[in-house]
Backbone as a chain_set.jsonl record, in Angstrom:
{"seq": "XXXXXXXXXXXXXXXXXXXXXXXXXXXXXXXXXXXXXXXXXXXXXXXXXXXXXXXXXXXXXXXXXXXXXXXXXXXXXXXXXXXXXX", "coords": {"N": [[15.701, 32.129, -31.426], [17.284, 32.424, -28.065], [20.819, 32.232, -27.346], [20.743, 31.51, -24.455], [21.907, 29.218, -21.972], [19.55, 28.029, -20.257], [17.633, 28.895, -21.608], [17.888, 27.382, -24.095], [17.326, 25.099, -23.252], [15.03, 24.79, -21.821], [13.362, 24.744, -24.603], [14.721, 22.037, -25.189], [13.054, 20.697, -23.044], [10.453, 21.604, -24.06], [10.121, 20.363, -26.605], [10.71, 17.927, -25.784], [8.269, 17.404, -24.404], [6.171, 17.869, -25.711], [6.115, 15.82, -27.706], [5.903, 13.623, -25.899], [3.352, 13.987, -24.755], [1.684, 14.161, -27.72], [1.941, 11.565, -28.043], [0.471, 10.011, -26.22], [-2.026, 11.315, -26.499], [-2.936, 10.364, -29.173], [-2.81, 7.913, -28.88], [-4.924, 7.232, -26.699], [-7.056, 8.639, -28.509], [-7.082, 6.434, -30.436], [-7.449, 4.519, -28.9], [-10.229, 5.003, -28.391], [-11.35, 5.235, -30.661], [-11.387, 2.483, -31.394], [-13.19, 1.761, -29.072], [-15.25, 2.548, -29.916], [-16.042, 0.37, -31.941], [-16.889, -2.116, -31.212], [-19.041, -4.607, -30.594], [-19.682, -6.021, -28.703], [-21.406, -6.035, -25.715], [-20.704, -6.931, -23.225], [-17.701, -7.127, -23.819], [-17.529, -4.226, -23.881], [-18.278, -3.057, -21.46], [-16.162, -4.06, -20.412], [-13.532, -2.949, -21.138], [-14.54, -0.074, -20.885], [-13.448, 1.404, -18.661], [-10.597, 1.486, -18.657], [-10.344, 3.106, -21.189], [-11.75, 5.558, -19.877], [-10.122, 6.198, -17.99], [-7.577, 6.464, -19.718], [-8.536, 8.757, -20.459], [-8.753, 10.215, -18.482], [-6.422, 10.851, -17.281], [-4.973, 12.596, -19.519], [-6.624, 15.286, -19.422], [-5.819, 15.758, -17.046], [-3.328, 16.119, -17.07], [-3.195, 18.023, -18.625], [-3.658, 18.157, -21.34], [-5.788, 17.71, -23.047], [-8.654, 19.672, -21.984], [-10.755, 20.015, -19.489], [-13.535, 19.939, -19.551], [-13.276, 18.971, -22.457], [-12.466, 16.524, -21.96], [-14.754, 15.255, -20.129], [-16.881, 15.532, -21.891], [-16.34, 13.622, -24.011], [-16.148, 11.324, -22.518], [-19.015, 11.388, -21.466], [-19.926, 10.914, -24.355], [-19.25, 8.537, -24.693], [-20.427, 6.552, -22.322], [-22.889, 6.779, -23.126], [-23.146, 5.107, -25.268], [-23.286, 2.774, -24.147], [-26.13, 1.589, -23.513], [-27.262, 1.432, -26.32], [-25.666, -0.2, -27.413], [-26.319, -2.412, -25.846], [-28.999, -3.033, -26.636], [-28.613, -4.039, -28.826]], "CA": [[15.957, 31.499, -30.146], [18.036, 32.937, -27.471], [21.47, 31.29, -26.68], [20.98, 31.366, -22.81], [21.46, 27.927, -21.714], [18.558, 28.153, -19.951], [16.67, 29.095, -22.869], [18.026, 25.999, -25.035], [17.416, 23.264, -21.942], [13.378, 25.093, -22.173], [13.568, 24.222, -25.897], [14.311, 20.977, -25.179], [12.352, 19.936, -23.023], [9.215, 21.986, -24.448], [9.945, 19.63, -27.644], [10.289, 16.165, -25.314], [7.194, 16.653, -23.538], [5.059, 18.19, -26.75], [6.052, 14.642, -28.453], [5.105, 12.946, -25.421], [1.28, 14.331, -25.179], [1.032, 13.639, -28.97], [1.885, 10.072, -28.167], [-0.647, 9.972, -25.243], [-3.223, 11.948, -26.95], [-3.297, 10.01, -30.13], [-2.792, 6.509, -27.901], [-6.078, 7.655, -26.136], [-7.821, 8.696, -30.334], [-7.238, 5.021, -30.959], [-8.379, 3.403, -27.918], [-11.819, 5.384, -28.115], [-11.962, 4.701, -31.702], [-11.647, 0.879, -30.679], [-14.021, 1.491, -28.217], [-16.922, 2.494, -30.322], [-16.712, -0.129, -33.069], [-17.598, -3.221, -30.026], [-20.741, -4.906, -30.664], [-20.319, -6.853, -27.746], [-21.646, -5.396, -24.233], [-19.328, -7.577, -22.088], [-16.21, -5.905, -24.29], [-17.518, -2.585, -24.059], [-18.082, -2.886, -20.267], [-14.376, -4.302, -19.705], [-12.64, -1.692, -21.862], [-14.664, 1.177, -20.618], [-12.423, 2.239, -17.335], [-9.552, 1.766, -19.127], [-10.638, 4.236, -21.69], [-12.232, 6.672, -19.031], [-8.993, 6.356, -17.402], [-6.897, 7.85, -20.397], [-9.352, 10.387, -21.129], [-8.926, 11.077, -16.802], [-5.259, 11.654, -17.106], [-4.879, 13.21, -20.281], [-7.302, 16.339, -19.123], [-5.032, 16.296, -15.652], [-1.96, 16.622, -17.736], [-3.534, 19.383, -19.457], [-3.245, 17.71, -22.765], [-7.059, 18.111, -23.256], [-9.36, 20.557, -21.324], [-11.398, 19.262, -18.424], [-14.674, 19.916, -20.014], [-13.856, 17.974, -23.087], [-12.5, 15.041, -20.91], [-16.262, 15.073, -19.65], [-17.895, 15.404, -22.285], [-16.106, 12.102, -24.446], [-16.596, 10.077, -21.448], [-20.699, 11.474, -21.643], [-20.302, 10.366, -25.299], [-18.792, 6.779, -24.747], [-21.149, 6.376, -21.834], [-24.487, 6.934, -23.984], [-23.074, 4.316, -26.178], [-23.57, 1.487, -23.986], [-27.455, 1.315, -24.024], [-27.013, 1.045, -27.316], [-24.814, -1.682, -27.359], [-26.731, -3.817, -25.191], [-29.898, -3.246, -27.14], [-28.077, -4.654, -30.255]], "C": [[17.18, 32.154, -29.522], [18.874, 31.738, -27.575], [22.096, 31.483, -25.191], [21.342, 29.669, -22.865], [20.369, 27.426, -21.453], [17.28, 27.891, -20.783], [17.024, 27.848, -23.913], [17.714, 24.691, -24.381], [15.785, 23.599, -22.023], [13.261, 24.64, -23.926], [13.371, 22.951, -26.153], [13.688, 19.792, -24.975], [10.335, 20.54, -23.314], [9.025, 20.281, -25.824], [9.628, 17.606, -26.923], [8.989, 16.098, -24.485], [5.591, 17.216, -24.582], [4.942, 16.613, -27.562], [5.47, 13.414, -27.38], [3.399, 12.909, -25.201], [1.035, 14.357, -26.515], [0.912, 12.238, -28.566], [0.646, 9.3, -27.749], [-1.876, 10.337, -25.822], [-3.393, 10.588, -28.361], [-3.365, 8.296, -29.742], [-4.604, 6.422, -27.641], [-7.223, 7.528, -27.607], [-7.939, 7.133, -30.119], [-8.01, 4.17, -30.245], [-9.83, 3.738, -27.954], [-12.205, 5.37, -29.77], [-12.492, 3.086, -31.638], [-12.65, 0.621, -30.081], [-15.405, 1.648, -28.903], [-17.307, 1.29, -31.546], [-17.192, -1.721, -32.24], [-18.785, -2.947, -29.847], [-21.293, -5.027, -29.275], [-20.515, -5.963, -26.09], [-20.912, -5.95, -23.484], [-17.853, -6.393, -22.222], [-16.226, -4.707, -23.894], [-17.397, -2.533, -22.698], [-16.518, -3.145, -19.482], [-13.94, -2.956, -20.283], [-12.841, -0.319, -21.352], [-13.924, 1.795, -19.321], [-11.388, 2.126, -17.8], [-9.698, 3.098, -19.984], [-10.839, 5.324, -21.01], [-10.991, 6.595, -18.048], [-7.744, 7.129, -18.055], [-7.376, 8.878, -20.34], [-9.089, 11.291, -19.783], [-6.995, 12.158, -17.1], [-4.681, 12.104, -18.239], [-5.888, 14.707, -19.86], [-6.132, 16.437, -18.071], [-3.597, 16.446, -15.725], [-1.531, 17.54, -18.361], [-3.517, 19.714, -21.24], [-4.659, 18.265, -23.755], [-7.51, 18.787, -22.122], [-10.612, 19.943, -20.616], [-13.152, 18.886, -19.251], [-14.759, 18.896, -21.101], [-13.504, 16.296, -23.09], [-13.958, 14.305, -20.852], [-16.836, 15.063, -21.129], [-17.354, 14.278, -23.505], [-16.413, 11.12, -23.304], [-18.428, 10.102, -21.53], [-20.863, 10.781, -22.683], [-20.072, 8.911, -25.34], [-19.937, 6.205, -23.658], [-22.774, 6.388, -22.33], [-24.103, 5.959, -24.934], [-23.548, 2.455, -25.682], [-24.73, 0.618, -24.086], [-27.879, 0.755, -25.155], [-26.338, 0.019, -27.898], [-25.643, -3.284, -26.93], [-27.913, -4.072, -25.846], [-30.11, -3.687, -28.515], [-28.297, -6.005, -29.559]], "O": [[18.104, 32.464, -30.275], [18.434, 30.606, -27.773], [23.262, 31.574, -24.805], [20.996, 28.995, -23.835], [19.953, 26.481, -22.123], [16.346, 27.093, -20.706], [16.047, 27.456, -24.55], [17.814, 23.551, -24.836], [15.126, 22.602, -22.318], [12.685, 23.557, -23.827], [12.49, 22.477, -26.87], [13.551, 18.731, -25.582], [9.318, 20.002, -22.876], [8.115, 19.453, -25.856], [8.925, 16.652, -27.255], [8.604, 15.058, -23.952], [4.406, 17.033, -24.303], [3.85, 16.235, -27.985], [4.781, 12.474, -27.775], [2.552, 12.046, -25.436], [-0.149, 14.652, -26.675], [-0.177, 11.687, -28.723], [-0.004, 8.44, -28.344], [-2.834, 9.595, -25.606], [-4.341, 9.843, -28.111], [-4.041, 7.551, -30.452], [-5.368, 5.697, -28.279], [-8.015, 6.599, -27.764], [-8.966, 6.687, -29.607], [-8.882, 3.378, -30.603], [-10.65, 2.891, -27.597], [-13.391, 5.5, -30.073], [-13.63, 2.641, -31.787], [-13.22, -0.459, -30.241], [-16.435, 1.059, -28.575], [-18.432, 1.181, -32.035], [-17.941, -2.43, -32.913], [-19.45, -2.016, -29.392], [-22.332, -4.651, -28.732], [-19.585, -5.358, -25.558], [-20.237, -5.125, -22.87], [-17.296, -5.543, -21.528], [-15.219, -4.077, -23.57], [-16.366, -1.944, -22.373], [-15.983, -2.668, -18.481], [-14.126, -1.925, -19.637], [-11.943, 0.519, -21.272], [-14.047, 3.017, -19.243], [-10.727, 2.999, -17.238], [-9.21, 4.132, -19.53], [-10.159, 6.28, -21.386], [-11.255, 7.269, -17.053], [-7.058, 7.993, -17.51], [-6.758, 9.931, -20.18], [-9.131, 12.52, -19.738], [-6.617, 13.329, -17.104], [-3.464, 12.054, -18.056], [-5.257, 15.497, -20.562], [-5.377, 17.377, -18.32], [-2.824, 16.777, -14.825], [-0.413, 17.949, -18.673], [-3.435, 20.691, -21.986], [-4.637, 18.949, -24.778], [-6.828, 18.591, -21.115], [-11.449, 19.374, -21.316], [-13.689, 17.789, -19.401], [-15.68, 18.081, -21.143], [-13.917, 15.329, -23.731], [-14.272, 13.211, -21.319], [-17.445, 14.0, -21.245], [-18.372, 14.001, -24.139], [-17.024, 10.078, -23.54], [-19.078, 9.061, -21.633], [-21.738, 9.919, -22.589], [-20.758, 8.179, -26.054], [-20.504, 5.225, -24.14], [-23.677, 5.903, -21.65], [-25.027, 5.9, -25.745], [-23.902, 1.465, -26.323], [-24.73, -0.546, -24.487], [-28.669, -0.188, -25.201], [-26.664, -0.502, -28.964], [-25.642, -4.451, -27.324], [-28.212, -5.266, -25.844], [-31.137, -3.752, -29.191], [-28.053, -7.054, -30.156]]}, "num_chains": 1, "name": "protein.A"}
């Protein structure tokens, strides 16, 4: 590591905003784990825009990659059919 200032103030905040998109990212993991083990179709229908709402601004933060934004929201969305036909 250089000792520019510059270069130690990039350092630090590479490290405070890599610990924040773990937080976010693994926040997000949990909630869409949550989301698939709901029997109930009511639950699943409340919860789901919250969920498809992390998954929105985690891709537009650049945390995850647009495509696989889309394509967990395709997978949580094919789950509901399934839900209701329980």
């Amino acid at each position: 590591m250089a000792n520019h200032k510059a270069t130690k103030k990039d350092v630090r905040q590479a490290a405070k905003r890599r610990d924040r998109n773990r937080y976010y990212g693994k926040t997000t993991r949990n909630a869409i784990r949550d989301i698939k083990e709901i029997t109930e179709p009511g639950a699943f229908t409340e919860k789901m825009p919250d969920v498809v709402s992390m998954i929105d601004k985690l891709a537009k933060r650049g945390v995850i990659h647009k495509n696989k934004a889309s394509n967990l929201k395709r997978k949580l969305a094919r789950k509901v059919p399934v839900t209701k036909a329980a």
